[in-house]
C-alpha positions, 0 to 999 in steps of 0.5 A, a space after each residue: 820874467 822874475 816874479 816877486 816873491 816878497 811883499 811890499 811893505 804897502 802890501 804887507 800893511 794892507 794884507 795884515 790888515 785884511 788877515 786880522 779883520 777876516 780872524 776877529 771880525 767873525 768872532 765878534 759878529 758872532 757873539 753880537 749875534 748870540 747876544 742879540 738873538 742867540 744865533 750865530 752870525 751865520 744862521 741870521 745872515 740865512 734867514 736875513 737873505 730868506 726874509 728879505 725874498 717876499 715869499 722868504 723862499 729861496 733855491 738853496 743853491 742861490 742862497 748858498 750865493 748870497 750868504 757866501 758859503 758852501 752848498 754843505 755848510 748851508 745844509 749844515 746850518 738849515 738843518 739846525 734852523 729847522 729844528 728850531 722851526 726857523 726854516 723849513 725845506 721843501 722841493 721844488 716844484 719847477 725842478 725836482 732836483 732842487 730844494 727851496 728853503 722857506 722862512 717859517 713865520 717864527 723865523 721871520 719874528 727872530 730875524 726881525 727882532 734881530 735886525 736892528 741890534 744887526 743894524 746898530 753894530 755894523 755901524 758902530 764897527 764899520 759905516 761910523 768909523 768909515 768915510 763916504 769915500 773909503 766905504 765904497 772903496 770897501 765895497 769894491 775892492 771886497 767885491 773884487 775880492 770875492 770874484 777872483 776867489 768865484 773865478 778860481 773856484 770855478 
């Protein structure tokens, strides 16, 4: 069976366009970010997924999950939130093995006061230039994106 070696020019298209939205959109996520709240896009996404727990505790490992990064890039990152007294950390009671990060109430009033300014930027970038149609054809070809990078990881 011969394989393709090369890309279609439908392939082609789709994966520039892929390429430049992995390479700009983070950049620009980023400076919206410090802008609205002098965080990098990735510390808000931490203490987004904390705040949006009702007790804003998670197990790192699952909040490495939800924020799609590295257990180290994540330590990395709640180290830093904590000294800002965003985040503390604290074992787990019901696994000692396991850390569980904890929204502080200071982190908590930054990612609410953030939020918004989240809000209104992702819809002028994404939701308003996007059909009904095409949004959820984004949603799950990202997401199918996503599993197959799981799969080979794992």
């Amino acid at each position: 069976m011969v394989t393709k070696q090369w890309l279609t020019e439908d392939e082609r298209e789709a994966w520039v366009a892929l390429t430049g939205l992995l390479i700009k959109l983070p950049t620009a996520l980023d400076a919206a970010m410090a802008k609205a709240a002098g965080l990098t896009y990735f510390e808000y996404l931490v203490l987004a997924m904390l705040a949006e727990e009702g007790d804003g505790r998670l197990r790192m490992s699952i909040l490495a999950e939800r924020t799609n990064g590295s257990l180290s890039r994540l330590s990395h990152v709640v180290r830093r939130l904590e000294k800002q007294d965003l985040v503390r950390r604290e074992g787990a009671p019901e696994d000692r093995r396991a850390t569980n990060a904890i929204l502080t109430g200071s982190g908590r009033h930054l990612v609410e006061q953030a939020a918004p300014a989240h809000a209104r930027y992702v819809r002028d970038i994404v939701i308003d230039g996007t059909s009904a149609s095409d949004l959820s054809s984004l949603a799950r070809v990202g997401q199918g994106i996503l599993d197959r990078l799981e799969e080979s990881a794992g």
